[in-house]
N, C-alpha and C positions, 0 to 999 in steps of 0.2 A: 896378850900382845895388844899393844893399844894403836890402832888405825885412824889415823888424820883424814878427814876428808876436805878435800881441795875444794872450793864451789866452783871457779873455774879448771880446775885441774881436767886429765885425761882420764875418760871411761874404759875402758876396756871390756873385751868380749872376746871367749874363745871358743872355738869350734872345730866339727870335723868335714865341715861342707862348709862352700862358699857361696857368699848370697849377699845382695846389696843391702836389704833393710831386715834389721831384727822386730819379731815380732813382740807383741806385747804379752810380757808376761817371764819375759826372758833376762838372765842374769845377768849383772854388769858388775865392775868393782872397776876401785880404780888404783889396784895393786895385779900390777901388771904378771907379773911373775904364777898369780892363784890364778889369772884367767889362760895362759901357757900353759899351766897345769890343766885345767879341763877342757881344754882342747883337745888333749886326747884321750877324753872320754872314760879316766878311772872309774872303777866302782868304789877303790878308796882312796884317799886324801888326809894325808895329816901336815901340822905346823909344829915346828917348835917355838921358844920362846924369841928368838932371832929371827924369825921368817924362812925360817929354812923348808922348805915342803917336798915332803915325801909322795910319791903315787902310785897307784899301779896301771895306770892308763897304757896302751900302745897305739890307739889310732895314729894315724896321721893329722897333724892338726894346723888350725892353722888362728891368727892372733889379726882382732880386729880393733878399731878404734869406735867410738861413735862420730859420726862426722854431722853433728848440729850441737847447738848450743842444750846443755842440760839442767836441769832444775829442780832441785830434792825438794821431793812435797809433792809436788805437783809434776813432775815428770816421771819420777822415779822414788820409790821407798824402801826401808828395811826387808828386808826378805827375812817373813814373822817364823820359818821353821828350820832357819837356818842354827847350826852347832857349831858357829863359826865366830870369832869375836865380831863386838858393836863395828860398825862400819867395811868388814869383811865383801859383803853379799846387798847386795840391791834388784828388786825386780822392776821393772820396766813396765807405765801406764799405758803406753801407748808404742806404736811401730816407729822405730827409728833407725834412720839413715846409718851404715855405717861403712867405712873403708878397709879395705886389705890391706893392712900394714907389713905381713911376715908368714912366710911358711915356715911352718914348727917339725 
């Protein structure tokens, strides 16, 4: 599946705890629908070739944005062990602000 990335577009982050700033080191994408998906915390995860994603997560989750300006290269980069296609997965250089947009 071939993944576009936005430069300005939206980051996305999901989770099962709520907290204003993600730390460094932690994953963003900015395919909204895979970060819903690990908010509730599967141990597995699959894609088909439409985006359709399977899981077996049950936490309670919940769907953040990042709320500053972001910058591939220097803010954020490929996430090197990810099994997930080119622009899927991004880890995070540094702690960055983010907003509660949804509970999942």
């Amino acid at each position: 599946m071939q993944i576009e990335i936005k430069p300005k577009g939206v980051w996305y982050h999901g989770s099962n705890i709520i907290f204003d700033v993600l730390r460094e080191g932690s994953t963003i994408t900015q395919w909204k629908e895979l970060a819903e998906a690990f908010s509730h915390q599967p141990t597995k995860l699959s894609y088909d070739d439409e985006g359709t994603i399977a899981h077996n997560g049950t936490e309670k989750g919940y769907l953040f944005v990042i709320d500053e300006p972001i910058t591939v290269a220097i803010d954020i980069y490929q996430h090197p062990k990810t099994t997930m296609d080119k622009n899927a997965e991004f880890l995070t250089k540094r702690p960055l602000k983010v907003k509660l947009v949804k509970e999942l």
